[in-house]
Legacy VTK file of the C-alpha trace (Angstrom):
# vtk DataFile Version 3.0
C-alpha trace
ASCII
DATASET POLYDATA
POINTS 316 float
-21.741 66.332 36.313
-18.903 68.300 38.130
-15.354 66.345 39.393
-16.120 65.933 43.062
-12.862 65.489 44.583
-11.526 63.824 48.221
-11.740 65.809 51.065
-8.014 67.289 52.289
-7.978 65.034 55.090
-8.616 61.915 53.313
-6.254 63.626 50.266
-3.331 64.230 52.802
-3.483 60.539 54.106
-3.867 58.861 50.344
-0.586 61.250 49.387
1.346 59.995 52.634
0.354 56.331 51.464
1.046 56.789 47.339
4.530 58.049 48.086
5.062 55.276 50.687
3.324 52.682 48.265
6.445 53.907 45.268
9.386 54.288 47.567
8.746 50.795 47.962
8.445 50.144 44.407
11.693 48.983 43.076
12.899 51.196 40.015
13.349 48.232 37.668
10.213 47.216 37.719
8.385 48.493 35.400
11.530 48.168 32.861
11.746 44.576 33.767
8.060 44.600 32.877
8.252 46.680 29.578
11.340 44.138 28.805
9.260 41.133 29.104
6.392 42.368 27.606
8.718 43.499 24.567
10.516 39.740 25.153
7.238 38.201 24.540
5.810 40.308 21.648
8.841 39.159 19.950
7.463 35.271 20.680
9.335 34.240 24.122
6.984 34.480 26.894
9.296 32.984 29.852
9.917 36.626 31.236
6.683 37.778 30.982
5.282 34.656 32.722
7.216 35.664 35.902
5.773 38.980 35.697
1.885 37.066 35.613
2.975 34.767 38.283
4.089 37.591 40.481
0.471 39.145 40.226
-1.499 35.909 41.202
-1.594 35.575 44.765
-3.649 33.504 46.166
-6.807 35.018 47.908
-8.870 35.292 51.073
-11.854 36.282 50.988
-14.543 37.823 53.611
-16.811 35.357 55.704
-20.421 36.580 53.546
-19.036 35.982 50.469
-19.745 32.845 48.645
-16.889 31.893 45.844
-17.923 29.707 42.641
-16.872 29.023 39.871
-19.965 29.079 36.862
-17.336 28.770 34.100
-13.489 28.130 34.031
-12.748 31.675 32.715
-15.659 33.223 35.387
-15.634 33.872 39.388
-18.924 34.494 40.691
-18.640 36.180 44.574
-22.401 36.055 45.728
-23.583 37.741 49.385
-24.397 35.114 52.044
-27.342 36.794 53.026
-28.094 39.159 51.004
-30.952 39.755 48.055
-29.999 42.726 46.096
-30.474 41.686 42.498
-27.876 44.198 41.075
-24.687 42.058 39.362
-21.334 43.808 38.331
-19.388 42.261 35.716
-15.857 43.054 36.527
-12.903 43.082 34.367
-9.130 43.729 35.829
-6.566 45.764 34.157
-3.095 45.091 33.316
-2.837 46.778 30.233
-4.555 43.969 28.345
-1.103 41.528 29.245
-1.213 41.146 33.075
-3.501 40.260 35.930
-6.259 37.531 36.124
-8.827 36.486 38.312
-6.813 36.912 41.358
-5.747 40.149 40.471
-9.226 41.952 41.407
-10.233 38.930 43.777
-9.897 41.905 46.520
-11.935 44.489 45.288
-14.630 42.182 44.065
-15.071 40.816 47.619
-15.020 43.622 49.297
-17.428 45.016 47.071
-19.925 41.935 47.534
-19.424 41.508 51.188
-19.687 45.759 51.818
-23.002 46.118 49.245
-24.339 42.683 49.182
-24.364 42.346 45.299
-22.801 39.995 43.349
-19.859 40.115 41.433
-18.615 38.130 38.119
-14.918 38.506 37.623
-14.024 37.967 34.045
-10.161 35.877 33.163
-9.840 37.112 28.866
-7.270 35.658 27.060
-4.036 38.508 27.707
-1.817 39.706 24.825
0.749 39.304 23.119
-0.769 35.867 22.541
-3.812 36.797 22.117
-4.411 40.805 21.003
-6.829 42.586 20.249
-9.736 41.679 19.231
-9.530 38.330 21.518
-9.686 39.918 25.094
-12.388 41.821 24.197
-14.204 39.143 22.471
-14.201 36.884 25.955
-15.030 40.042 27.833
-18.313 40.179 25.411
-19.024 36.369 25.187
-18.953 36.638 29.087
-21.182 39.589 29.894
-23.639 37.618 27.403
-23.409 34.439 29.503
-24.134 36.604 32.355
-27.146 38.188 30.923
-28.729 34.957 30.219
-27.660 33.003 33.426
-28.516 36.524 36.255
-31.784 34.824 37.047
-30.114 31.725 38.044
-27.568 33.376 40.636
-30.613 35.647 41.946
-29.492 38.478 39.707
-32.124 40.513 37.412
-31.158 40.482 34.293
-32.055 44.568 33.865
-29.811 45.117 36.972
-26.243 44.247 35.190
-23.433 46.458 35.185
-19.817 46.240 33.792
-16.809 47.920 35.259
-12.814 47.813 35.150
-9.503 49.586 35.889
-7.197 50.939 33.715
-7.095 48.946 30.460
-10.252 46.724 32.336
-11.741 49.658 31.844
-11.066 50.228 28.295
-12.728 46.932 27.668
-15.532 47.403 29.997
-16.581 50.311 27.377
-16.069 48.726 24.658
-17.761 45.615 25.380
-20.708 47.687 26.747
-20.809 49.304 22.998
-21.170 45.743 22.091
-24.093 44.884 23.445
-27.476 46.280 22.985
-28.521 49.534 24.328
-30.343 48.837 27.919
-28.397 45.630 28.265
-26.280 47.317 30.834
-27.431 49.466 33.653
-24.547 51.192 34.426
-20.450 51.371 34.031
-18.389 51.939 36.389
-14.672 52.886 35.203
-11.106 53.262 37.330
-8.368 55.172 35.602
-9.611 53.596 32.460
-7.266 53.822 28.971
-9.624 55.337 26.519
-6.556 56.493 23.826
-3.941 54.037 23.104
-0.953 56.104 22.840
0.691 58.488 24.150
-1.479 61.480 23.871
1.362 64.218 25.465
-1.576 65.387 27.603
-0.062 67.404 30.622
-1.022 64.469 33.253
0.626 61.821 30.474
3.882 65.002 30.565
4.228 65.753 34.634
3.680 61.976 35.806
5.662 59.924 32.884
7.887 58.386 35.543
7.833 57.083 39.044
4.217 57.266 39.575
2.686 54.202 39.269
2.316 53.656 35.608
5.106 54.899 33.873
4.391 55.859 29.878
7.294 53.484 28.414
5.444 50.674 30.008
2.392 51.890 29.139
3.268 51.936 25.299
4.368 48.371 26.206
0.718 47.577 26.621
-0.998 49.433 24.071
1.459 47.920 21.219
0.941 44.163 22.919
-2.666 44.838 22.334
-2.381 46.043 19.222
0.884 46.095 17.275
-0.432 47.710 14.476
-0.137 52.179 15.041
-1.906 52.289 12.292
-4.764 50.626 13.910
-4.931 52.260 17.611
-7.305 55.208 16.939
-10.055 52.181 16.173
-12.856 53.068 18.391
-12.842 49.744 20.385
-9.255 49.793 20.613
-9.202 53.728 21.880
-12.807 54.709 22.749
-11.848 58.343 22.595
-12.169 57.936 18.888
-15.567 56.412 18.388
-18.559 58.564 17.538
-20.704 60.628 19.117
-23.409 58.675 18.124
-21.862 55.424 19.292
-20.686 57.343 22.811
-24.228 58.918 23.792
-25.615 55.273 23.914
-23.222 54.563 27.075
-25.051 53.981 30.479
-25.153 56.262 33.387
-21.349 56.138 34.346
-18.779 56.814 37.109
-15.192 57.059 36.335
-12.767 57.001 39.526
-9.382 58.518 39.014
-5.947 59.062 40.695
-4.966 62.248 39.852
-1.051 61.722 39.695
-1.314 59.575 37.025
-0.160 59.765 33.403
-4.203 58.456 32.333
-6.115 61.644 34.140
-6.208 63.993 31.668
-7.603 61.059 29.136
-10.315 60.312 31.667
-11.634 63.591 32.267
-11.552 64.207 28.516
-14.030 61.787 28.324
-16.058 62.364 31.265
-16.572 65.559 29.939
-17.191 64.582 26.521
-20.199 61.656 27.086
-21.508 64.587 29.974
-21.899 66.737 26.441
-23.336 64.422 24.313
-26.083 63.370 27.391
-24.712 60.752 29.423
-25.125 60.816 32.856
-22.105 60.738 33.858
-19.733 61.510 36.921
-16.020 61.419 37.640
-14.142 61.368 41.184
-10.592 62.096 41.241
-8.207 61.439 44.206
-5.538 64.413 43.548
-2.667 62.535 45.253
-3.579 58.658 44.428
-1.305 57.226 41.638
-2.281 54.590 39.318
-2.930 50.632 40.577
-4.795 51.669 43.947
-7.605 49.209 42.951
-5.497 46.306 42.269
-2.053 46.363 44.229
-1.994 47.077 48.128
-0.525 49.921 49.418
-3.063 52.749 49.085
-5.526 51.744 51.472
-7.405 54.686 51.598
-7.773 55.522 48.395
-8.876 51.406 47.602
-11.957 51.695 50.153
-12.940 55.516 49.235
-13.201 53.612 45.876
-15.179 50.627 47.527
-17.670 53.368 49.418
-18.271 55.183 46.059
-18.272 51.545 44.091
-21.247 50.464 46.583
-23.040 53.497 46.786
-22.765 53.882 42.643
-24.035 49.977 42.482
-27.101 50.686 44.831
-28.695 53.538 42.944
LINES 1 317
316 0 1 2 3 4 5 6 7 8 9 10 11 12 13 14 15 16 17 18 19 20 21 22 23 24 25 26 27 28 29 30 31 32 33 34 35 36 37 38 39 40 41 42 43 44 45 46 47 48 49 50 51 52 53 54 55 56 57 58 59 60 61 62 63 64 65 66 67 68 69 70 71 72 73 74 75 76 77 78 79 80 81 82 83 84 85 86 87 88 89 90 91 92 93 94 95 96 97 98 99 100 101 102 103 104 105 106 107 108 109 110 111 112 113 114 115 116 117 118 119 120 121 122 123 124 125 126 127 128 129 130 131 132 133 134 135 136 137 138 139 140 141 142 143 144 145 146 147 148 149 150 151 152 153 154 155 156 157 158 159 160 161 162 163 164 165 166 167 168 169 170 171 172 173 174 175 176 177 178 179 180 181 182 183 184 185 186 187 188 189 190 191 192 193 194 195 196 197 198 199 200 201 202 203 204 205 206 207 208 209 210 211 212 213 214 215 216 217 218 219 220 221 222 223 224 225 226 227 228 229 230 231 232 233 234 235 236 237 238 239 240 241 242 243 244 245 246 247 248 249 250 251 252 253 254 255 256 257 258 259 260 261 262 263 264 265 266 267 268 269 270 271 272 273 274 275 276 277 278 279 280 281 282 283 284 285 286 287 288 289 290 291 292 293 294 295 296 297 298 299 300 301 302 303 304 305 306 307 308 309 310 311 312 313 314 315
């Protein structure tokens, strides 16, 4: 499908709140980030364990939502009085070394109380300690509990979905290619990394610095997930590079972007490439959003455009 896009209004406001959201950004930090994530490939964690700590605040969450706890690696937010049947399997980004359960706790709330549909937040194992394929492997080994266990939270089993931002998103493909075809209804993807390097595209070229994600850090991640470059154009690693064959079996798919960010040009790549092979699939770009919008408060706007389109994507 086309790349509907926000209306200038909305477009003007999410601009005036993604340059307010990095002049408050402090230039250091994403180096002091890339450092510690460096720090700890090289086996000394302490820095990068302030970094975690730093994005695990402690969460509220909305009146109708109900908050357990199925599994110590799993947070289940189920409606209060709802009894939609659709489940989302969530994963949060973080390029694959950051974020946990906390992280996302916002989004998946609002999305539960705003849709009344339950949500199942997944905490992987992060790299450097654990690469690749161990974050992926909990991602899978969750979304399998979850098929077998949707009946007992109210959920149908034919009514699961899996979605993620940025490298959540990577693994919320990949672990969807995992399963069986018709295991999962739908995916729904946020500025997702689908190449694991630096592909020089012009979106990777114009926003390299000071918006959000900058590409040093970003190579930070990619080589904490997998230190090997010899190994980064395997398909469930970078799922630009799997087959068409392997792609056309995704489920019906949106893919929200920010469009000054140094993953858009990845992201529309393959939007338009699963559109080709006969997925039906949609991406929604935000022209003036930056990367994190999802995740880390600032762009309010563009966080419950994403919500609307999250809820209205869920209910179909």
């Amino acid at each position: 499908m086309g790349i509907p896009v926000a209306d200038e209004p909305k477009d003007s406001v999410m601009r005036k709140e993604a340059d307010a959201f990095m002049a408050r950004m402090s230039p250091m930090l994403q180096p002091t980030q890339r450092d510690a994530i460096f720090t700890a490939i090289n086996g000394n964690t302490k820095k990068l364990e302030n970094v975690r700590n730093a994005r695990n605040g402690k969460p509220t969450y909305p009146a109708n939502v109900k908050v357990t706890e199925p599994a110590g690696n799993l947070r289940l937010y189920t409606p209060t009085t709802s009894t939609n049947n659709t489940l989302l399997i969530y994963l949060h980004g973080g390029g694959w070394t950051i974020g946990s359960l906390n992280s996302c706790a916002r989004f998946c709330s609002e999305v539960c109380s705003r849709s009344g549909i339950s949500v199942l937040a997944v905490d992987y194992r992060l790299s450097p300690e654990h690469p690749y394929p161990t974050p992926l492997d909990d991602c899978e080994e969750a979304i399998r509990f979850a098929i077998k266990n949707a009946a007992r939270w109210g959920c149908s089993p034919n009514r699961i979905m899996v979605g993620g931002d940025s490298s959540g998103g990577n693994l919320a493909i990949s672990s969807t290619l995992r399963m069986n075809e018709g295991d999962i209804a739908g995916l729904l993807l946020f500025y997702p990394v689908v190449k694991a390097w630096n592909d020089h595209s012009p979106s990777w070229q114009k926003y390299d610095k000071g918006f959000g994600l900058d590409g040093d850090l970003m190579e930070a991640f990619n080589q904490s997930y997998e230190p090997s470059p010899d190994r980064i154009h395997n398909p469930e690693i970078s799922p630009m590079s799997a087959t068409d064959k392997t792609l056309k079996k995704l489920p019906r798919t949106l893919l929200i972007a920010a469009g000054r960010d140094i993953l858009a040009c990845q992201g529309k790549e393959f939007i338009d490439r699963i559109t080709s092979l006969g997925v039906n699939a949609t991406r929604l770009e935000f022209p003036s959003a930056v990367h994190l919008f999802i995740t880390v408060p600032g762009q309010e706007t563009a966080f419950y455009e994403a919500v609307k389109h999250t809820v209205e994507f869920l209910g179909k």
